[in-house]
N, C-alpha and C positions, 0 to 999 in steps of 0.2 A: 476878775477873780482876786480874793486875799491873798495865794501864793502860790504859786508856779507848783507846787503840789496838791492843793487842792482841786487846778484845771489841768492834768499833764497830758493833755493832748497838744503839742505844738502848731499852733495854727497864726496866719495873718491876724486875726480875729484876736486873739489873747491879749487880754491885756492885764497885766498884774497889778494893782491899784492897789494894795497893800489894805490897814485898816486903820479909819480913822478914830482916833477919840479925842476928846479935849484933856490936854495936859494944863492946863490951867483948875482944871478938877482935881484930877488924878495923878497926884503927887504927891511926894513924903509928906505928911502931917507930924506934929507932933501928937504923942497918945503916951498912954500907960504903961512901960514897960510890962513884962512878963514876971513872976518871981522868978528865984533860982532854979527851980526844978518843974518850973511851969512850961508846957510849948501847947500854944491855941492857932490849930489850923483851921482856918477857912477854905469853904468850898463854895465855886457857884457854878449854878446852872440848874434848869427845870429839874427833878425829881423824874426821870424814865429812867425805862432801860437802857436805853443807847447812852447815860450817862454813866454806866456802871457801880451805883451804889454797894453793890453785892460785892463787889472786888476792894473798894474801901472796907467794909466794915470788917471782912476779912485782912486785911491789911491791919487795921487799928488792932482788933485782937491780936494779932501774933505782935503787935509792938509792944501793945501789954504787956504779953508774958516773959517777952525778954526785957522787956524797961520796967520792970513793975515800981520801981521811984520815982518813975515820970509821971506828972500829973498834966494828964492832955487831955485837953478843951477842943473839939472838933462841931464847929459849928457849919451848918448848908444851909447858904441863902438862896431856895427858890421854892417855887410854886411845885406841888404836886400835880401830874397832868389830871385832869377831868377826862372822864368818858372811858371810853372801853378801856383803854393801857391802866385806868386807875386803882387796880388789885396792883398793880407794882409797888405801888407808896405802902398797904397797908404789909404786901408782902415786906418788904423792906424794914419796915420797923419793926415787925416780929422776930425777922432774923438779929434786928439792936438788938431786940430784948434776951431771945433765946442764947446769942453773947456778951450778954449781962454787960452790955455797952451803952444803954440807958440812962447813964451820968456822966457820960463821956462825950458820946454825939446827941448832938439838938439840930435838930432840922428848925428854924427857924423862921422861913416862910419867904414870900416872893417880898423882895426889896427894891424900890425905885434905882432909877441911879444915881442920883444924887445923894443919896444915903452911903452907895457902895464905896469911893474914896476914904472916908472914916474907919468904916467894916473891914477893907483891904488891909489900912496900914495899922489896925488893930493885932493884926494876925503875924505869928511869927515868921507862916509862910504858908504856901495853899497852895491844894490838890487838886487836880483834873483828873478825875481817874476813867473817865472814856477817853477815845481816842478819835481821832477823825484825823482826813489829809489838809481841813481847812487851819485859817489862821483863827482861835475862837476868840473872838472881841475879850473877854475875860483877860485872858495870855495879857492880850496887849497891856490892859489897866492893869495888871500886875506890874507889871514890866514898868508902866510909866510910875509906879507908886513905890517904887526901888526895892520892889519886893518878888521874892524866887518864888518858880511855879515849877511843882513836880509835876508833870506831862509826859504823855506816852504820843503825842501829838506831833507827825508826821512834819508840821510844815513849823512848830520848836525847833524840831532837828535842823531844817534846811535855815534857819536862823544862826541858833548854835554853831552850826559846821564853819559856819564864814565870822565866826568873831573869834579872839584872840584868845581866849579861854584857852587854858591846856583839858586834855581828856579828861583828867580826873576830875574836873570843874564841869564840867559839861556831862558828865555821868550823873553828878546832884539832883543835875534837872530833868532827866529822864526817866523813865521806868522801862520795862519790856510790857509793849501790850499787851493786856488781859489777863496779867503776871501780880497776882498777890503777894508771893512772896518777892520780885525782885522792888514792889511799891512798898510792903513795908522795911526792907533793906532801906530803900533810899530815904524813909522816912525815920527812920531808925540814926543812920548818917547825917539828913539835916538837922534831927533833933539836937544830938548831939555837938554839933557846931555851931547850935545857938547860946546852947550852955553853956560852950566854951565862952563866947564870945563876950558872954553876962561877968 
């Protein structure tokens, strides 16, 4: 299994093999900076439900209304599922529009991986806004591209907990699952210490 939370039955049998990527890919690049009052989040991962788009886009709007000088570029690189789940992508984008979020988020489309180290370290920093107890390969190329991922993702935590990070640093990168408001809080917060940091 990816991480002792994703399998937490203790058995002989377990064995936690972590996840692999190539870090020879998936590392800092140079790219474009941001303007001053620019923050362009990436997201990845298939367009369903279990990915929570619903709770993003809700998220985004209420960062609008309290950052209304923020100009954020929220782009999602993947496929929309086909077949029966496929009212979710069209539902999704109606709810963009109905949040007049339609120049803000662009759904993108499915991206090789070799494309995605570029795409990563474009971004100021990027969303995962389902949640699972697994480790999601995404996390990791974040991670290897020196780039922070706001997660609500169980087996983050079990990462997080054993590195030296104080609390408050390790609150960046969490959200409460299924929690719009505490995801645009924390995006509200990293916004804001990118700006600084510009």
């Amino acid at each position: 299994t990816r991480g002792a939370v994703a399998y937490n039955i203790n058995t002989p049998k377990r064995k936690i093999i972590g996840q692999g990527i190539d870090t020879q890919k998936f590392k800092p690049l140079p790219v474009e900076e941001s303007t001053v009052n620019e923050i362009k989040i990436g997201v990845i991962g298939r367009v369903s439900a279990v990915r929570k788009y619903d709770l993003l886009l809700g998220a985004i709007s209420q960062v609008i209304k309290e950052l209304p000088e923020l100009k954020l570029k929220v782009s999602v690189f993947g496929d929309a599922i086909k077949g029966r789940v496929s009212d979710y992508f069209d539902n999704i984008i109606k709810l963009r529009d109905q949040l007049k979020l339609n120049q803000i988020v662009e759904f993108c489309g499915r991206k090789r991986n070799f494309e995605l180290p570029i795409l990563i370290n474009q971004q100021d920093f990027l969303v995962n806004p389902g949640g699972s107890n697994s480790l999601d390969k995404a996390i990791v190329e974040v991670m290897s591209c020196a780039k922070i991922m706001v997660d609500s993702n169980a087996a983050t935590w079990e990462i997080l907990e054993s590195s030296s990070l104080t609390v408050e640093e390790k609150n960046l990168f969490l959200f409460k699952r299924g929690e719009a408001d505490d995801l645009a809080q924390k995006i509200n917060k990293r916004a804001e210490k990118e700006i600084i940091i510009r």
